[in-house]
N, C-alpha and C positions, 0 to 999 in steps of 0.2 A: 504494500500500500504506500504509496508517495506522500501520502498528506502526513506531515511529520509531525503536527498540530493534533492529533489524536492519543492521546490516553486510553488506556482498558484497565481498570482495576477490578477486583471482587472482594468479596468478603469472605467467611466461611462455609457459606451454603452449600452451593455448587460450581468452587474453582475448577472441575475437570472441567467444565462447559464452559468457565470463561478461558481457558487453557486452548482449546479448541477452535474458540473464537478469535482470540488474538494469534494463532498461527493460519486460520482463513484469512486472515490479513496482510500476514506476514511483520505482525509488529510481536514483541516482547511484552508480556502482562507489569503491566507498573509496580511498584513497590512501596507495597505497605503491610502494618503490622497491626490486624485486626486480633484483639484479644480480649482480657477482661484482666480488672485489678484484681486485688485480693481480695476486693467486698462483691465479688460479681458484676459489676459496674461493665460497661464497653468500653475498649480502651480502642482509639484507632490512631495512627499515626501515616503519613503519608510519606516516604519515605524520598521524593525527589518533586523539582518542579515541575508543577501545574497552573503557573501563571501564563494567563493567554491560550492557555490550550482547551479545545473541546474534551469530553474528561466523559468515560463514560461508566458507569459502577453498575456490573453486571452479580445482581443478586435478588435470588428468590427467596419468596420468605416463607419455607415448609416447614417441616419440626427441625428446632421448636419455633416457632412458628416467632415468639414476644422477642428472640434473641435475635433471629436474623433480620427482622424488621427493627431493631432498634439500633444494628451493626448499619443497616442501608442510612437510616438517619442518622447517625452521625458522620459517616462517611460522605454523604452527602451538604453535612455543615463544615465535615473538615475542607471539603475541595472547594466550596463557598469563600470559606476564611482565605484558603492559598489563593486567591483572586483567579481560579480557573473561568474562560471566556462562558462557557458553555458544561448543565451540568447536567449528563442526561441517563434518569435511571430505567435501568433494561430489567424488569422483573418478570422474568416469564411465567412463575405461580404469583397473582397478585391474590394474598389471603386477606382474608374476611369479606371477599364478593359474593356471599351466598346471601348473608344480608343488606340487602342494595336496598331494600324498602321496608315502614311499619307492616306487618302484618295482625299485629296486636296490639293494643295500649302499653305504653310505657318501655316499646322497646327504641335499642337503637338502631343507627344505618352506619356498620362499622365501613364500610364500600366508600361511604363518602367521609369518611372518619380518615384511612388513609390518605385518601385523594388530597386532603387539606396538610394533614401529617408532612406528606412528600413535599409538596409544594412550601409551604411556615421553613421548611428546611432548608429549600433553597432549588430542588431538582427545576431545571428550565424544560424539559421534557422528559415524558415517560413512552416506554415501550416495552410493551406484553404480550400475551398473547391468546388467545381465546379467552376473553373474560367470562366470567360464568353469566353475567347478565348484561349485553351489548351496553345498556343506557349509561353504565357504571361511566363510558367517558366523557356524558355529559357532566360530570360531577369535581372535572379539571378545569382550570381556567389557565390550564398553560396545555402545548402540542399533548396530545395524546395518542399513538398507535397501537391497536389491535390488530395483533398480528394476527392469522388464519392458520390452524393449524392440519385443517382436510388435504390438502392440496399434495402434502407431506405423505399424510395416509394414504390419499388414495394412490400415489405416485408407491409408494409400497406394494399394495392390492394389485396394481394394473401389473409388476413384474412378476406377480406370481401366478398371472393370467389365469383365476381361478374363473369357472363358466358357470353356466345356469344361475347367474350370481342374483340376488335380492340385497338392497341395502335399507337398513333397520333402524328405527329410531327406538330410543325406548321408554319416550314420552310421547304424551303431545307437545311439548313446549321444546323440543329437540328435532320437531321437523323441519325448520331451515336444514340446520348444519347435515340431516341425512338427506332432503334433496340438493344439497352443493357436493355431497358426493356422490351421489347417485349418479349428475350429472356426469361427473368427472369419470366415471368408471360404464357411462351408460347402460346402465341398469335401474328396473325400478324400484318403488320403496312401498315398505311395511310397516306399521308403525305399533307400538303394544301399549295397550291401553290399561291403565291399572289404576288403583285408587290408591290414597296413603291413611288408613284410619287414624296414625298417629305418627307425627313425626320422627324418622329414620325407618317405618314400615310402611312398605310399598306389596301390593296385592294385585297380580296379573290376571285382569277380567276376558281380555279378549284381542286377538292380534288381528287388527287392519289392514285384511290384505294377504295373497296367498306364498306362504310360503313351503308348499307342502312339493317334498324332492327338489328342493331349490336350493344351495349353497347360500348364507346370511353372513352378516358384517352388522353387528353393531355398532353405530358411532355414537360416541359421546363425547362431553371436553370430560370429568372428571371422573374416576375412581376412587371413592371414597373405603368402607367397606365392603365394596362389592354383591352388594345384599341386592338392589337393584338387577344391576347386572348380571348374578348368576339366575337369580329367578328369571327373569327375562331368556333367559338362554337355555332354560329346563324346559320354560314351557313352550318356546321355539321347537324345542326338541318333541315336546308330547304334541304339537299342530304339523310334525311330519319334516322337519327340517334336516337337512341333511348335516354336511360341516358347518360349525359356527365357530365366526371369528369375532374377535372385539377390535375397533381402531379410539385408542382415547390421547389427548392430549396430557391429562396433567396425571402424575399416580401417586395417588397418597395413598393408598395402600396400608390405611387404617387397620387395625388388627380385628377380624378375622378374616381381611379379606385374600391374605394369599391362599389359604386354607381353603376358602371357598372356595377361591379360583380354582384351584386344584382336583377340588369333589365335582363339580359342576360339569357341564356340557360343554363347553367351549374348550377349540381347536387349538388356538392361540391368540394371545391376547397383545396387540402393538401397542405400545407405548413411546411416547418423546422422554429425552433427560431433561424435560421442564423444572423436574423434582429428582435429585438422582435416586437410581434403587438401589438398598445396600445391599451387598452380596448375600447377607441373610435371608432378607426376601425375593432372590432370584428364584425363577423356577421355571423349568422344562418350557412350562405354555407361555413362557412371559420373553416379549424380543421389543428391545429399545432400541429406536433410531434419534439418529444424533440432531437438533433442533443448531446445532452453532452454523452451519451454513445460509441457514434462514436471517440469525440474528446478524450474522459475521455480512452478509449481502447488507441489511438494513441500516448498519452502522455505516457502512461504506455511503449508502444511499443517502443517507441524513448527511455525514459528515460532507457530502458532493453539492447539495442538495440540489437531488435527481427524486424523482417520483419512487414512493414506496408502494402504493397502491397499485403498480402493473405487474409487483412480484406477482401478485394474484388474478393474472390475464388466464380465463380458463382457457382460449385459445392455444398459450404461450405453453399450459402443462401439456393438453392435449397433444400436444407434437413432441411430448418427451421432453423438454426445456423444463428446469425447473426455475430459471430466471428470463426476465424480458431482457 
């Protein structure tokens, strides 16, 4: 990369992914020393100049969840103080977007809780990627990018040229994201219809749409415990489904869900390193693909400023290009 004016640092989250991303570049990961005092406090330090430079702090904020969002803020106020030009944070899991609105008296909107967080801090733009609820970027008053993370998956699917193929949603409020793959993979969609009597329990009433001797793909953005998803994928299997795959973006991989995974119907299940998996929870059905050429393109695109929105030309995948 020529632009000399570019920084990449991370935190502790997920340094292989910014490791990855600063060699799609061909820059060197910056130097600093993210840690904690001896009272638990965050300690960070920057360890070379970041005056005048675009600076960009590549971290997600999985488990635990309070420590690596509170490593992104201050990192984010250190590179502020170093008079960097530009300070732009790449969070590909952005936590607490599940609640983006009241649903009850008396709660909060932690979604727009960070949005203000990041920004008080100092970050001049953000970039993520499938947010769990599109509006969340209403909630910025500086750039915002949502990145798409189908394009990825389906670019996975298409080279394993599976046939008789059906793609699955496993809401109804996830039928966007499974017809932009469906598209992508042209095949049609199914969608599974289920109630939740009580929060974190979901009940599969009836699947929209035939998938019977048909090859399925679930898409979703998140993996939480996987309770959704393996029921979804049993009763795919009792309406006559043949191989079932999952494609998701974020994997949290909450406990029980590797174990589900495992007992369940599903063939294999794709995942991004939005979140990294530790080797304890790897498993036979579980295959991550690497999200740093997504981010590693987008950083180049910003730092250029060249259009980000034609990484996602369905045109541009369909001919096998995964960039415009």
């Amino acid at each position: 990369m020529e632009n000399a004016k570019v920084k990449i640092f991370t935190g502790n989250a997920n340094p292989s992914l910014a490791r990855e991303v600063a060699n799609y570049l061909g820059l060197e990961l910056g130097s600093a020393f993210v840690g904690k005092f001896n009272n638990g406090e965050i300690q960070v330090k920057i360890d070379e100049s970041v005056r005048g430079q675009d600076v960009f702090l590549i971290q997600t904020t999985s488990f635990p969840v309070n420590d690596h969002l509170m490593e992104l803020l201050i990192m984010i106020d250190a590179a502020k103080r170093a008079s960097a030009k530009t300070i732009t944070a790449v969070v590909p899991y952005y936590a607490y977007a599940r609640q983006d609105r009241k649903t009850r008296g008396r709660e909060p909107i932690t979604a727009k809780l960070v949005a203000d967080l990041l920004t008080t801090a100092g970050a001049t733009r953000v970039v993520t990627i499938d947010l769990h609820a599109a509006q969340i970027q209403g909630f910025f008053n500086i750039p915002m990018d949502n990145l798409v993370g189908v394009p990825l998956l389906a670019e996975y699917f298409m080279n394993k040229k599976i046939e008789n193929l059906v793609v699955v949603s496993p809401d109804l409020g996830g039928v966007n994201r499974a017809r932009q793959m469906a598209d992508l993979l042209e095949a049609p969609i199914a969608i599974i219809e289920k109630r939740r009597p009580m929060p974190g329990v979901a009940e599969v009433m009836n699947i929209i749409g035939s998938v019977e001797g048909k090859n399925v793909i679930i898409v979703d953005d998140i993996i939480d415990t996987a309770g959704s998803l393996t029921e979804g994928a049993n009763a795919l299997k009792k309406f006559g489904a043949k191989d079932i795959y999952a494609g998701c973006t974020h994997p949290v991989f909450s406990d029980p869900a590797i174990q589900r995974i495992a007992d369940s119907a599903l063939k294999e299940v794709v995942v991004s390193d939005s979140i990294p998996v530790p080797e304890e929870k790897m498993h036979e059905k579980i295959k991550v693909i690497s999200l740093a050429p997504l981010f590693g393109e987008t950083i180049l695109r910003i730092s250029k400023n060249y259009s980000v929105s034609c990484l996602f030309d369905e045109k541009t995948i369909k001919q096998g290009k995964l960039w415009c």
